[in-house]
Structure formats: C-alpha cells, structure tokens
N, C-alpha and C positions, 0 to 999 in steps of 0.2 A: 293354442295347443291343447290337446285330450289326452287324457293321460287313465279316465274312467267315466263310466258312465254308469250312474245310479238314477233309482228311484226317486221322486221329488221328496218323499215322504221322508229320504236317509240321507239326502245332502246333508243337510246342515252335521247331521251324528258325523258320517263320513269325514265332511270339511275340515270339524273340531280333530276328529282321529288325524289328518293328516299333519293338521298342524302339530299337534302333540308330537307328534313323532317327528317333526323337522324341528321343532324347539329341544328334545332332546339332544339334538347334536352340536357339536361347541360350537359356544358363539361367534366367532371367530373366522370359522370354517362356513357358517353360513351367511356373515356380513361376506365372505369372499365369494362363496356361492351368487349371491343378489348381484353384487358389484360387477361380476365377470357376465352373468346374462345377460343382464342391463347394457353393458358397453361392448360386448359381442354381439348381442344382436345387431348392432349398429357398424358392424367393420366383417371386410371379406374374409373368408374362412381362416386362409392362415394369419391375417392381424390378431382373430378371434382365440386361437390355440394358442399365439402367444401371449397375449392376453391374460389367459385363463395359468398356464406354466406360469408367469411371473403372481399371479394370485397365489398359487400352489409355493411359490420359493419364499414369499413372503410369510405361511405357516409356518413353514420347515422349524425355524426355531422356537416356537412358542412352547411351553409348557402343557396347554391342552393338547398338542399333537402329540407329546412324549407319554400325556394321560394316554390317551388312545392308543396309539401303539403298547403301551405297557398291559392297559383292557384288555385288548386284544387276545394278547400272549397269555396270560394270566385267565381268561376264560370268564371275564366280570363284566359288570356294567362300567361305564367309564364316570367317571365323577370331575368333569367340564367347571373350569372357573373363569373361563373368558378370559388368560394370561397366555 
C-alpha cells in the first residue's frame, strides 16, 4: 500500500516524520493498531471489522484513552503512559 510518494532525496526526512508522529500516539492504541492489520489482513472483511471493534473494546478502559479523550476536550496535547 501507498499512502505518498516523495522525492529519493526526502524519504528517509519524511519516513522519520511519519514515524514521529505514529510514536506520538499511545502505545496502546498502536500495539492494537499493528495487531488488527496484521491479523485482518488475513480474514474476510467482516472477521476483519470484528477484529478490529474487539481491539477498540479492549482500549475502552485503559487510562491512555481517558488521557485522550480528556486532551481532547481540554484542547492540549495528550500525555500517553502506555496504561
């Protein structure tokens, strides 16, 4: 999948930028992120969406999602501890 297409010259600058910015978001949320592409790619659509919804039910209670939604609301940056 393409998602951009850069200069040879600004990969790497860009790559780092991208990462930066998925490392900003709680850890959490991006081990569920990995977990649910990884293993939906591998099953038909709707195994895939539920999949992905029981990834999502499994955040619901953490504390990084309470950070976030509280960020949110509040208009700040969110301050992620990976609980």
């Amino acid at each position: 999948m393409v998602n951009r297409i850069c200069e040879p010259a600004t990969l790497l600058a860009e790559t780092l930028d991208c990462a930066e910015r998925i490392a900003e978001n709680a850890p959490i949320s991006v081990r569920q992120a990995k977990h649910s592409i990884h293993f939906g790619l591998q099953m038909d659509l709707q195994s895939g969406m539920m999949f992905e919804i029981e990834a999502y039910n499994r955040m619901v209670p953490t504390e990084d999602r309470r950070e976030g939604v509280s960020a949110f609301n509040e208009k700040r940056k969110p301050k992620f501890r990976g609980r």
